[in-house]
Structure formats: structure tokens, C-alpha cells
N, C-alpha and C positions, 0 to 999 in steps of 0.2 A: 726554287721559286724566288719571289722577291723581296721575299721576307716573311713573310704571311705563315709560317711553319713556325718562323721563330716566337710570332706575336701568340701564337695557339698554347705552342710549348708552354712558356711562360706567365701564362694566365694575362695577359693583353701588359705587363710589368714594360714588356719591350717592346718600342715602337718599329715600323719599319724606316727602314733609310735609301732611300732610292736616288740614286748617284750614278753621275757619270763613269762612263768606264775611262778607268786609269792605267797605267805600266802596273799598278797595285793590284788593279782587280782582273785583269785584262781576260786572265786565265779561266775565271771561275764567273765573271759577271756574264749572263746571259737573258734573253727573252724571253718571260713567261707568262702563257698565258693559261694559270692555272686561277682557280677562283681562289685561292691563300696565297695569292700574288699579291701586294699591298702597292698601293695608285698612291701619287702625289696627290690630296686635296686642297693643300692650301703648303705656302713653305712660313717656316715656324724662322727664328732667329733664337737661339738659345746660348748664354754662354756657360759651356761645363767646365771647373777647374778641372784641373788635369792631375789633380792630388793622387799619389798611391790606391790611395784606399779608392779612389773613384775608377782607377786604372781596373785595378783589382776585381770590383765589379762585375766593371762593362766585362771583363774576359769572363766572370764565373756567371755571368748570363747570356753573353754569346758565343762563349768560345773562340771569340777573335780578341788580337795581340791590337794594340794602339800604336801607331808606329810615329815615331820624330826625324823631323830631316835635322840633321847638324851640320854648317860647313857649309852652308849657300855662298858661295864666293859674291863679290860685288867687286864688279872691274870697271864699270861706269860714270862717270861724272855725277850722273843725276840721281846715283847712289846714296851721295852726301847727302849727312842729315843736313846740311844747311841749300841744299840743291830744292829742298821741298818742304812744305810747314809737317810734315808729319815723319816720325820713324820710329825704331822699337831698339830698344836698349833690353842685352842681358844684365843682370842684377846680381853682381860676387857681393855679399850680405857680410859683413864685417871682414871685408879683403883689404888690402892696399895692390893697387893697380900695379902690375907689374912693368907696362910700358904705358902710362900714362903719356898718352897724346901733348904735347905742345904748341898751342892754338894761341891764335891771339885775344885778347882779355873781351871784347866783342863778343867772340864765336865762344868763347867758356858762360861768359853770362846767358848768351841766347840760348844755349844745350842746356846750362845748370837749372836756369828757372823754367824750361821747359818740362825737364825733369821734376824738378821738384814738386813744379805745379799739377802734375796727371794728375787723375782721379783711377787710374789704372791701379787696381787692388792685386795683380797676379805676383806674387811671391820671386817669380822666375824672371819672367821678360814683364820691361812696361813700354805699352805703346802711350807714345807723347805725341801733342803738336805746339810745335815754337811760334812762338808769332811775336819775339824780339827778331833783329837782323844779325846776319853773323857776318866775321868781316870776310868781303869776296877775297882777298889774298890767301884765307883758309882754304878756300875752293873753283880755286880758276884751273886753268888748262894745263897750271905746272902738276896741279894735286896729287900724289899715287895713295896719301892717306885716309882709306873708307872704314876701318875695321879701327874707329876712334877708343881710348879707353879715359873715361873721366872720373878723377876720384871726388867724388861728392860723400863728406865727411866719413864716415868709416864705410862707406861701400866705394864698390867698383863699377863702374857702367863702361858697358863696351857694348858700341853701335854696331848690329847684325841687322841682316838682309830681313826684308820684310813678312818672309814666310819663315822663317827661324821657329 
């Protein structure tokens, strides 16, 4: 069904989630028209941390694993966090950068205070948007540099692909 079993099972705890089919679900997502089929009425926006223990959960009430992509490559230009006001940094939390990127003082100020200034609370990844300029020599036509790593005081930020 489309959900509708699960919402019964669990005393209505668990909503339904009616989604496109993906290479993820391809196998098992199907059509149904049973009346414990559960209908889109309105779409919600909700952000769920991705803590352990929320991981933990969602599996001891559905039965399904949470799954993370790692390793989105970025071969593009328009990749660059300085190609667009927005992009998303992983967060090494008391690291030293192992190949901290060398950019010009420009492109370090327009990433650090972009960073610094999120409102983005996720422990792991934060998405930013810059809105100083970075210098175009960081990212013109010569660039092969998109997987940036910047040390902002004892952490590590390294620029990954926007579905990270």
C-alpha cells in the first residue's frame, strides 16, 4: 500500500510519505488503490535532524534504513562555491585541515564570513549563502579546484556537492 498499513500499525505515530519513484525504491514502489493507501493532502516542509537516536527511530518504526549519498563528485565550474551565492560545507569539528585550499585573501574572506555567518544549526553539514565577492582568478576557466577545504579556527570546512 502507500503507506496506510504503516499509519494503522503504529497508532497514526507514523505518517505516510508518498514519493516519487527512485533507483531506491524502484523495486518495491507501486500503485495502490487500497483504501489504507495514504493520498498527498497538502505537502508539509519539515526539517529532521539526522541525529542517531532519530535514525534509530525512524527504523524501530518503519523498518526502513535512512540512507546517505557520500562522494557526489563536482566536475563543473558552476560548482564553485564562489560560481553562486549559495553552497554547503562539511564540518571536521576540532580538525586542522589536511589540504587546506590556497585562495586568494578575497575568496577566504567571502567563504569565512559566509560561513561563519549561517544560521544553519546541523552539527555535520552547514548550508551558507555569501553575498561578499570572491576573487574571479579563484574560479575562472583555469580552476580544477571544487572540493575547497577551509580552516576557520579549530574546525575544518570542506565544500561538498549540494545533495551531500
Amino acid at each position: 500500500d502507500g503507506g496506510g498499513a504503516a499509519v494503522i500499525l503504529t497508532n497514526e505515530k507514523l505518517k505516510c510519505a508518498n514519493v516519487p519513484r527512485t533507483f531506491v525504491n524502484e523495486d518495491t514502489c507501486v500503485l495502490s488503490t487500497l483504501s489504507t493507501a495514504c493520498k498527498a493532502s497538502e505537502l508539509l516542509s519539515v526539517d529532521v535532524e539526522m541525529s542517531t537516536e532519530n535514525v534509530k527511530k525512524f527504523y524501530s518504526l518503519t523498518g526502513h534504513y535512512v540512507y546517505a549519498i557520500r562522494g557526489l563528485a563536482m566536475e563543473e565550474l558552476h560548482e564553485h562555491p564562489c560560481s553562486k551565492p549559495k553552497s554547503r560545507w562539511e564540518i571536521s569539528t576540532g580538525v586542522t585541515c589536511p589540504s587546506a585550499t590556497v585562495l586568494n585573501a578575497d575568496t577566504v574572506t567571502a567563504l569565512t564570513d559566509a560561513i561563519t555567518k549561517s544560521f544553519d544549526s546541523n552539527p555535520f553539514v552547514k548550508d551558507v549563502t555569501r553575498t561578499l565577492l570572491c576573487d574571479p582568478s579563484d574560479y575562472d576557466d583555469s580552476t580544477d579546484e571544487l572540493d575547497i577545504q577551509l580552516q576557520i579556527g579549530s574546525d575544518c570546512y570542506t565544500h561538498v556537492h549540494p545533495d551531500h
